[in-house]
C-alpha positions in Angstrom: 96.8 117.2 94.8 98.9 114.4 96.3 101.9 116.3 95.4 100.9 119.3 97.0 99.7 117.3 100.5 103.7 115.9 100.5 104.9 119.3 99.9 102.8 120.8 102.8 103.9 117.9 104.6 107.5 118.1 103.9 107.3 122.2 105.0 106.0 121.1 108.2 108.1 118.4 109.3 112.1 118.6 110.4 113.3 118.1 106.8 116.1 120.8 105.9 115.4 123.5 104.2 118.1 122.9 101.7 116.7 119.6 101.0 113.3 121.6 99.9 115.7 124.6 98.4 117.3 121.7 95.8 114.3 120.2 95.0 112.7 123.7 94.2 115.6 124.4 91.9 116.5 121.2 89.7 112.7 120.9 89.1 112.8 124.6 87.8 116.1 123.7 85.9 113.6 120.3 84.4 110.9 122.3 83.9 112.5 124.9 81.7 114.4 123.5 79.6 113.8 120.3 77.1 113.5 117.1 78.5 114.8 115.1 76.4 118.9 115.8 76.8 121.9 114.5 78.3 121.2 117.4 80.9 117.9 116.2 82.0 119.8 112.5 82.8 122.6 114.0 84.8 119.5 116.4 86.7 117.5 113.2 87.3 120.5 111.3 88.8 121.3 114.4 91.0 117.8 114.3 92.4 117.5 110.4 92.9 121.3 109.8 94.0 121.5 113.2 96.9 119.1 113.9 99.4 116.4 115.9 97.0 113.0 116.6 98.3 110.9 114.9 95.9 108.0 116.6 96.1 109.4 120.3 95.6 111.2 118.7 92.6 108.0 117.2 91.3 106.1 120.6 92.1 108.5 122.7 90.7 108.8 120.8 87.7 105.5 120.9 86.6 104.9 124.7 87.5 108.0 125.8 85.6 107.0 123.5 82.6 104.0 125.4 82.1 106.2 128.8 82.5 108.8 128.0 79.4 105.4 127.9 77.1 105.2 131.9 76.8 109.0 131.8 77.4 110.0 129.7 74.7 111.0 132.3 72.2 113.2 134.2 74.6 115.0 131.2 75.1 115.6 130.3 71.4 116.4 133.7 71.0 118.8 133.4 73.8 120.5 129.8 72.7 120.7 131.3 69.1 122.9 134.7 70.0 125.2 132.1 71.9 124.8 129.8 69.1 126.0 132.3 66.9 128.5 133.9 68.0 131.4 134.4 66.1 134.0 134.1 68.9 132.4 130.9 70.1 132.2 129.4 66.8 135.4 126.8 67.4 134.7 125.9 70.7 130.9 124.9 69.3 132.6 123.2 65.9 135.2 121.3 68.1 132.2 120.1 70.8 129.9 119.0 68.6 132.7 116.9 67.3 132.4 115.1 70.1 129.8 111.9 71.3 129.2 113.9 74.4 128.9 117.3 72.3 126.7 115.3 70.1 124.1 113.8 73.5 124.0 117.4 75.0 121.9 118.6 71.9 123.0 122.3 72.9 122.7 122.7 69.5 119.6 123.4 69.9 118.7 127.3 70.3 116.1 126.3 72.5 118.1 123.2 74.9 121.1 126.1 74.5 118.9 129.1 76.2 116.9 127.3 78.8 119.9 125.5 80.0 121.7 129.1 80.2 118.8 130.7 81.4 118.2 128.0 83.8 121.7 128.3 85.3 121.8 132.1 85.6 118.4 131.6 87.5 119.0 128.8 89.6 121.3 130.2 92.5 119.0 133.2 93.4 116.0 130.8 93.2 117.9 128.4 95.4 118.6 131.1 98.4 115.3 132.6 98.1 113.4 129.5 98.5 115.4 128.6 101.3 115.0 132.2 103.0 111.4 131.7 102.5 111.2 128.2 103.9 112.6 129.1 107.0 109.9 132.3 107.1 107.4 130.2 107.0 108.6 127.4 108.7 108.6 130.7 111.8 106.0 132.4 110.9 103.3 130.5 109.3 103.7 127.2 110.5 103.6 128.6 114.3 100.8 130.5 114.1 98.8 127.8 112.8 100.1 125.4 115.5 99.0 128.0 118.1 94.9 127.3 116.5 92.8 125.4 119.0 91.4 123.4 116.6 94.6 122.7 115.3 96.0 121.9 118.8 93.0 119.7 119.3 93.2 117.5 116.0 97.0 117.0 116.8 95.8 115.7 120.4 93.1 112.9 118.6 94.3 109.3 118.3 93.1 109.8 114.9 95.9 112.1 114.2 98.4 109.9 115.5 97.7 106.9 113.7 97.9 109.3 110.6 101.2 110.0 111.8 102.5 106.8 112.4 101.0 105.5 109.1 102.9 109.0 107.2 106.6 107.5 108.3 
């Protein structure tokens, strides 16, 4: 539930919506494909080292974790036709012959799928999310603000000290 509060709260303040729109995205990235990989690494550092929303990521993560259960198959399905193909087969025998081949474990069907499938999903995730920030951000969050009870809990001292104690 704390998650969820900082996500509510991070729609609502003046953070940008691409900070929101990234986190959304590398934690679907993380939550789709294996965790364990040199992937996940470079994913963490990406989310730690730029301005990532934290709380999207963390969010995202976990909802799209429980999405590559009943997806799972498709993936390995996916990884193995790459895996397999005949064209491909000297690029994968000379990567693999490498230590950084060896630490992406994209021999994997499974690590090799979700990472594709990942990728092919993650810009058209990222712009949506982003579009729909900003919707609500105009719609939802403005009518809200426009309750009288809202207006009058943002008005209490109480309110404020919650504020100041937030940043």
């Amino acid at each position: 539930m704390g998650a969820i509060a900082k996500l509510l709260k991070a729609l609502n303040s003046d953070a940008s919506p691409w900070q929101l729109a990234w986190g959304f995205t590398i934690g679907m990235i993380m939550g789709l494909t294996p965790l364990l990989g040199l992937h996940s690494l470079i994913l963490l550092f990406v989310v730690l080292f730029f301005r990532v929303n934290l709380s999207a990521f963390l969010l995202s993560w976990a909802l799209f974790a429980l999405l590559a259960l009943p997806l799972g198959s498709l993936m390995a399905q996916l990884g193995e036709s790459i895996l397999g193909s005949e064209s491909l087969i000297p690029l994968w025998t000379q990567f693999y012959s490498t230590t950084v081949g060896q630490l992406t474990q994209f021999y994997h069907t499974l690590t090799l799928g979700s990472l594709v499938l990942s990728i092919l999903i993650s810009p058209f995730l990222l712009v949506a999310s982003k579009l729909l920030i900003v919707q609500y951000r105009e719609r939802v969050m403005v009518w809200v603000n426009k309750i009288k009870l809202v207006q009058f809990i943002k008005g209490t001292n109480f309110y404020r000290l919650y504020q100041a104690i937030g940043e």
